[in-house]
MMTF fields as JSON, N, C-alpha, C and O atoms, coordinates in Angstrom:
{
  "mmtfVersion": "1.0.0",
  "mmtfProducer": "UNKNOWN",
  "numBonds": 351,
  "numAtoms": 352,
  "numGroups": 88,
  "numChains": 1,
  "numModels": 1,
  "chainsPerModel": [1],
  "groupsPerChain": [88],
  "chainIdList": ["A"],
  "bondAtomList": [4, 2, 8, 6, 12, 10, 16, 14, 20, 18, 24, 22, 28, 26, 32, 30, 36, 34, 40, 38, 44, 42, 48, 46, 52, 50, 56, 54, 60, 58, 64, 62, 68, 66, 72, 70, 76, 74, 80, 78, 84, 82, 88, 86, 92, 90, 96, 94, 100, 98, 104, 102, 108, 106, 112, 110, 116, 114, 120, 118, 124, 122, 128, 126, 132, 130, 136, 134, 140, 138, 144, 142, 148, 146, 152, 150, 156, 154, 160, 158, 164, 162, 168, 166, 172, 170, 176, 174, 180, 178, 184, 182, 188, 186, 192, 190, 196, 194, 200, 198, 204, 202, 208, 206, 212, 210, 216, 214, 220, 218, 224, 222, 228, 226, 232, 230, 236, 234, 240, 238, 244, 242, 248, 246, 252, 250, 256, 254, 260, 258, 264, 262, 268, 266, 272, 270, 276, 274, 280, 278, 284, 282, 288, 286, 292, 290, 296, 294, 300, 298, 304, 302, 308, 306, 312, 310, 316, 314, 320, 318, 324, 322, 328, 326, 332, 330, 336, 334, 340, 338, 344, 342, 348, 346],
  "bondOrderList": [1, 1, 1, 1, 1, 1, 1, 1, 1, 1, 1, 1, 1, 1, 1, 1, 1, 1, 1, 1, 1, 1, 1, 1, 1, 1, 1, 1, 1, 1, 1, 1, 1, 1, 1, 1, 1, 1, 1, 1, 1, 1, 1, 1, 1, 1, 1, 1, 1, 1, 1, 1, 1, 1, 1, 1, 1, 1, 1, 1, 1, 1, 1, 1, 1, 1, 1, 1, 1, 1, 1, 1, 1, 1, 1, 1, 1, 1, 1, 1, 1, 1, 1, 1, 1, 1, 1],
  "groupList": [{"groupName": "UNK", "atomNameList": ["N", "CA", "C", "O"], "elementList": ["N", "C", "C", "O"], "formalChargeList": [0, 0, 0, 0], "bondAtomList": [1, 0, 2, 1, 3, 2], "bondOrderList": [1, 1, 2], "singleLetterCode": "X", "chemCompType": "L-PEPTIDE LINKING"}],
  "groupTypeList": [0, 0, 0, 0, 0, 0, 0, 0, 0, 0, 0, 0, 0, 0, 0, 0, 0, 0, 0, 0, 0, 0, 0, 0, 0, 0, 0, 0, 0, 0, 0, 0, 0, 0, 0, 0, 0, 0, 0, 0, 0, 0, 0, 0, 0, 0, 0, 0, 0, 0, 0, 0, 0, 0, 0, 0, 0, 0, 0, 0, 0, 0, 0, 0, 0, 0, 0, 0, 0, 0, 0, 0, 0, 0, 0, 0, 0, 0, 0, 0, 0, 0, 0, 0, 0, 0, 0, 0],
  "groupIdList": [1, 2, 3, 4, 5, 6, 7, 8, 9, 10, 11, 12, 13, 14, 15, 16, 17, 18, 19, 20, 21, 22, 23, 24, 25, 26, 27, 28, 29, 30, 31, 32, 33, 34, 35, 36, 37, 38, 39, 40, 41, 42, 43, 44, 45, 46, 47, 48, 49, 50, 51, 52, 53, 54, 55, 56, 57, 58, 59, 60, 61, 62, 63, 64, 65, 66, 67, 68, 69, 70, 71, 72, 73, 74, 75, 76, 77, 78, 79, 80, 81, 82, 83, 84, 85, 86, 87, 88],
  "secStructList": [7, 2, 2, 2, 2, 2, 2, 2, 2, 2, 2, 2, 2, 2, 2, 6, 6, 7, 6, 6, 1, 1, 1, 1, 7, 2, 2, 2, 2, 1, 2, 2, 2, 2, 2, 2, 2, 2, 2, 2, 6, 2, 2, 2, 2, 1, 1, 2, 2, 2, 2, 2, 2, 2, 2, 2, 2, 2, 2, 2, 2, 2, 2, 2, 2, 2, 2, 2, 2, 2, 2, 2, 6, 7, 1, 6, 6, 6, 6, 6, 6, 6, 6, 1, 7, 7, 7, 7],
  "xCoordList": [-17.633, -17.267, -18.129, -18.21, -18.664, -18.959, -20.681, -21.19, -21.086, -22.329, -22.098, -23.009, -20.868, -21.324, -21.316, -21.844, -20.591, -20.246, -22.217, -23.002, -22.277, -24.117, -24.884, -25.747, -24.352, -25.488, -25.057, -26.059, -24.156, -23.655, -24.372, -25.106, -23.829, -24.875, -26.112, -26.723, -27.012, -28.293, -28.664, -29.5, -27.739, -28.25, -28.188, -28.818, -27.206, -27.079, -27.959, -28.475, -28.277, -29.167, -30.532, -31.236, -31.046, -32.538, -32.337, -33.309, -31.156, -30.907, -31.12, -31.338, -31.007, -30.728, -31.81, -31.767, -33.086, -34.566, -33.784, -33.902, -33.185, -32.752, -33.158, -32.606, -34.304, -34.573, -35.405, -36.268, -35.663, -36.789, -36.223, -36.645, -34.916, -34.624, -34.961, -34.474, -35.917, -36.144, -37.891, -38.311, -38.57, -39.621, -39.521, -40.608, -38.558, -38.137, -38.31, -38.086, -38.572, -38.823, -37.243, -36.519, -36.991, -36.031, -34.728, -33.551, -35.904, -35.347, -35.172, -34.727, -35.504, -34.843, -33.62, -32.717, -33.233, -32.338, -30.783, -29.655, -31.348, -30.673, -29.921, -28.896, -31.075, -30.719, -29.332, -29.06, -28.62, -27.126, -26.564, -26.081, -26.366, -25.325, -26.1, -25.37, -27.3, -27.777, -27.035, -26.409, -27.044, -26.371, -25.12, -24.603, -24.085, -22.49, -21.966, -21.029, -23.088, -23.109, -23.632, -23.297, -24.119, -24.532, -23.696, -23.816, -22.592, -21.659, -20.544, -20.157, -20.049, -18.56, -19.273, -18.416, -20.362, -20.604, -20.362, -19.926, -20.638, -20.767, -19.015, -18.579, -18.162, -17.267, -16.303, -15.149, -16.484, -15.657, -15.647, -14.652, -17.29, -17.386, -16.79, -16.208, -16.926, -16.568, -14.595, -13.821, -14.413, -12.836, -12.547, -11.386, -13.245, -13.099, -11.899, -10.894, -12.081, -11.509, -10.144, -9.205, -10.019, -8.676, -7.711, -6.546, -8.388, -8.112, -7.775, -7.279, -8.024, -7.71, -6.452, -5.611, -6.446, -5.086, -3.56, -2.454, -4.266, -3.029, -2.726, -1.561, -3.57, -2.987, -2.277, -1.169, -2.588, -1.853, -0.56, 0.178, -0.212, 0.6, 1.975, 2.965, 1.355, 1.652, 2.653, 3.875, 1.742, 1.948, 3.262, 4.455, 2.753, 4.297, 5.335, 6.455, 4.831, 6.904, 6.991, 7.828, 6.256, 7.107, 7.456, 8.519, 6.741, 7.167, 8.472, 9.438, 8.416, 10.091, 11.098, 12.136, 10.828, 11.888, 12.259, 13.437, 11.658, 11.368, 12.366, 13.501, 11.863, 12.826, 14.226, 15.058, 14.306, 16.001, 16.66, 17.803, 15.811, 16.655, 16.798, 17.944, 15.904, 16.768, 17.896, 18.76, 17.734, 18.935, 20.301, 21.237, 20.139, 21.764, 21.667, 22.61, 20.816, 21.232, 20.931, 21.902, 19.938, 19.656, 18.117, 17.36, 17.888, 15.919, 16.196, 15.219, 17.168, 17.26, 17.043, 16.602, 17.407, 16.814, 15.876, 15.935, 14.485, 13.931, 12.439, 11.225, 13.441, 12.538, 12.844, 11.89, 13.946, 13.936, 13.45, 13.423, 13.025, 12.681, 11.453, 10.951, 10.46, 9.529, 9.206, 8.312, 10.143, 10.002, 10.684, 11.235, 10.619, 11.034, 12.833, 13.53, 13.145, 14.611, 14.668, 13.962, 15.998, 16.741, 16.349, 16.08, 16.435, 16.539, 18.021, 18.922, 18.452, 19.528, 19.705, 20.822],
  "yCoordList": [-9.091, -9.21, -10.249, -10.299, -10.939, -12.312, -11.627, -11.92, -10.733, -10.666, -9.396, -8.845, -9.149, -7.928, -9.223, -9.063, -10.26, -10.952, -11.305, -11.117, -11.945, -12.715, -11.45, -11.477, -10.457, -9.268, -8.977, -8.547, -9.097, -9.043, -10.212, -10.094, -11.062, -12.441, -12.177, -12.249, -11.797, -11.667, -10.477, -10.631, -9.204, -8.541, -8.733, -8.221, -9.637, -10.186, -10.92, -10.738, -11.908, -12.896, -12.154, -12.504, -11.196, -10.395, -9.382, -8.983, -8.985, -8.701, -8.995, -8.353, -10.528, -11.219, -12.256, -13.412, -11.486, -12.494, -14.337, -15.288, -14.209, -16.08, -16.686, -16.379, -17.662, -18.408, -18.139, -17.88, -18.027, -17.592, -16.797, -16.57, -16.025, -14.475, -13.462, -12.332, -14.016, -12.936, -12.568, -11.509, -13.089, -12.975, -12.498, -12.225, -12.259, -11.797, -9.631, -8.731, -9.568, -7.972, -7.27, -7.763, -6.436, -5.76, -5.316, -5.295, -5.12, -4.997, -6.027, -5.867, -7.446, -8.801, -8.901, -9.391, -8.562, -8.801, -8.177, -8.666, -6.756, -6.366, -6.04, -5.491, -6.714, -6.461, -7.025, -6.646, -7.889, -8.496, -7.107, -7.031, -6.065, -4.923, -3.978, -3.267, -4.184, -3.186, -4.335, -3.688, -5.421, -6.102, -5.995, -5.402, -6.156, -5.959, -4.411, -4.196, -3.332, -1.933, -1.953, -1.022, -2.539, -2.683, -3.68, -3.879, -4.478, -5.095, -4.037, -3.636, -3.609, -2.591, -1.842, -2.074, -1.027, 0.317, -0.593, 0.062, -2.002, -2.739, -2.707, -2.09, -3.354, -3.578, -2.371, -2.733, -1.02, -0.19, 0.649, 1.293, 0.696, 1.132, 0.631, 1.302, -0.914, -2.0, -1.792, -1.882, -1.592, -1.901, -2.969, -3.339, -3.697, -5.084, -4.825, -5.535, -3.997, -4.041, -3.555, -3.993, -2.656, -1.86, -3.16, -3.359, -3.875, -4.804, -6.247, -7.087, -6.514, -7.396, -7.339, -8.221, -5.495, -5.194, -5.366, -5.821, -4.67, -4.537, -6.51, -6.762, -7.664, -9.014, -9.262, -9.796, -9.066, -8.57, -8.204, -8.869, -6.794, -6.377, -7.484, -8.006, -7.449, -8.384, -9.606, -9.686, -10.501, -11.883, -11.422, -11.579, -10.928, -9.845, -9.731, -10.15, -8.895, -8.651, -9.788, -10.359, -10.549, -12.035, -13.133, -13.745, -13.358, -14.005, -13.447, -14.159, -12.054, -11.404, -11.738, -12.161, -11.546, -11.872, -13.075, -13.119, -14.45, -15.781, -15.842, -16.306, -15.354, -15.261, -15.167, -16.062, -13.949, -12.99, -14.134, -14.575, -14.482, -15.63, -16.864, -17.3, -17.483, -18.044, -18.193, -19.07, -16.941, -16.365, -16.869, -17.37, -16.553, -15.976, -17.799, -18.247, -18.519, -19.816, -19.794, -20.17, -19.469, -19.253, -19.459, -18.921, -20.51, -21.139, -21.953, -22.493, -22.215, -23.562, -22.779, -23.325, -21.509, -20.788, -20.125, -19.361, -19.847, -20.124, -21.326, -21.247, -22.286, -23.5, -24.128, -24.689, -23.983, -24.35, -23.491, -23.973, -21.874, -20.84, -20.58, -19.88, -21.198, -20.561, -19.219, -18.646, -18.881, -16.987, -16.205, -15.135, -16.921, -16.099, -16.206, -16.922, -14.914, -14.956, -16.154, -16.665, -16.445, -17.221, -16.334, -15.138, -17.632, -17.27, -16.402, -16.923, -14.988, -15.048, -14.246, -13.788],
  "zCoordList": [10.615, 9.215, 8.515, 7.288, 9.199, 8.944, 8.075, 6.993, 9.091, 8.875, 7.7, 7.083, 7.595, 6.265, 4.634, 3.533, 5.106, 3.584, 3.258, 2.329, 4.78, 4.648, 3.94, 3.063, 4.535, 4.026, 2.084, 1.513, 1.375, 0.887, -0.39, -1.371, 0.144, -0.903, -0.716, -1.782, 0.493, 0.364, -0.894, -1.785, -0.663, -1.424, -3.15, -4.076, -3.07, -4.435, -4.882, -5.985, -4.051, -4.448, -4.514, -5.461, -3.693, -4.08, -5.221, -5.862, -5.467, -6.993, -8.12, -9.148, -7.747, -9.079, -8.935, -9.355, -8.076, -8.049, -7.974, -8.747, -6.963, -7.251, -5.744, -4.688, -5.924, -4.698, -4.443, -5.282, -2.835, -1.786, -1.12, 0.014, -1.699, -1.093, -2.229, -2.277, -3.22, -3.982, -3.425, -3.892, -2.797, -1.938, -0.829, -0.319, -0.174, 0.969, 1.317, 0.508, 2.153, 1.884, 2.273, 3.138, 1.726, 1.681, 3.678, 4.036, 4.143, 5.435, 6.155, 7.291, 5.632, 6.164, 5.392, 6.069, 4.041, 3.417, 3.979, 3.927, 4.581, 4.618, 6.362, 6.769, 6.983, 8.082, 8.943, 10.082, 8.249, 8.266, 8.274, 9.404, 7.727, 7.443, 9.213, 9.902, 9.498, 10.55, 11.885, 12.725, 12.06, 13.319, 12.817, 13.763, 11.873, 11.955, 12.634, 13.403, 11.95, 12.949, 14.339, 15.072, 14.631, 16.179, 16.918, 18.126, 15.916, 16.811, 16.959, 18.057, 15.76, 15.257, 16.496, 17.349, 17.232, 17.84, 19.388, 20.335, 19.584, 20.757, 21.011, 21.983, 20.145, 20.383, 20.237, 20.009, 20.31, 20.079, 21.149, 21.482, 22.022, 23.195, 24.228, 25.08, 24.216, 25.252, 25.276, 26.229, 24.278, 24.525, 23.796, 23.971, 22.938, 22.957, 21.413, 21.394, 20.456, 19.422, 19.616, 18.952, 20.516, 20.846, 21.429, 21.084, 22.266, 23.175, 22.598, 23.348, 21.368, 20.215, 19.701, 19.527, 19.358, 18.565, 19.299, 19.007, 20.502, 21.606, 21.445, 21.137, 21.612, 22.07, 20.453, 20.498, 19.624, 18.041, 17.682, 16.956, 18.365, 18.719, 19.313, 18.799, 20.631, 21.413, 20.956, 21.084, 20.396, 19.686, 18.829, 19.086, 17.951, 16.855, 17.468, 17.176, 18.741, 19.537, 19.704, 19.004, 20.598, 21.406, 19.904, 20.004, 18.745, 17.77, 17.168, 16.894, 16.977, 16.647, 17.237, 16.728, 18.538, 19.656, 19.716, 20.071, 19.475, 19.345, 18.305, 18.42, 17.323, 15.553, 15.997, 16.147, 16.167, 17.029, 18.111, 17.993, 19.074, 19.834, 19.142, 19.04, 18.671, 17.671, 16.839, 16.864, 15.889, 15.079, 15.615, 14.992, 17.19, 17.942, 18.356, 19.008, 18.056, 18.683, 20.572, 21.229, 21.202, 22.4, 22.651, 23.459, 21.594, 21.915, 22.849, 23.369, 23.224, 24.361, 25.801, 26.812, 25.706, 26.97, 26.927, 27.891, 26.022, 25.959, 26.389, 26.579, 26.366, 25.838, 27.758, 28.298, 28.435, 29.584, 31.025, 32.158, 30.568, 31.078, 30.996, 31.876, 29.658, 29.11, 29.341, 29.963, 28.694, 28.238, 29.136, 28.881, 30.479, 31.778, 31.478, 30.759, 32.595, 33.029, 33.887, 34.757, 33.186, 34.827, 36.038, 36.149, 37.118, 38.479, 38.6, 37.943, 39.445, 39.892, 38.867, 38.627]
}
């Protein structure tokens, strides 16, 4: 994401002739938008983005559940279990 915003001001800024990115040739300017696609195609093969959402996911139930035990007044088992069941 990072590299679509960079690509983004660059193209603005060689737009709008401002600096020493208005000297710059077009396929340096723009080459921020060609590596954010060669990461999105890296990380979609790898697993890595699916594999983000799922720890996402994740975080959400156990913070809900966190919320809910709370609610009922039962963070203290919780907090002496860390997360786990009692023994037994």
């Amino acid at each position: 994401m990072w590299m679509v915003a960079i690509g983004c001001v660059l193209s603005l800024l060689k737009l709008a002739e401002f600096g020493p990115v208005a000297r710059w040739d077009w396929w340096l300017v723009l080459s921020p938008f060609a590596v954010a696609a060669i990461w999105w195609y890296i990380a979609d093969t790898t697993g890595y983005t699916q594999r983000k959402a799922m720890e996402r996911d994740a975080k959400r139930t156990e913070d809900r559940r966190m919320h809910q035990l709370k609610a009922l007044g039962l963070e203290t088992f919780d907090k002496k279990f860390k997360g786990r069941r009692p023994p037994g």
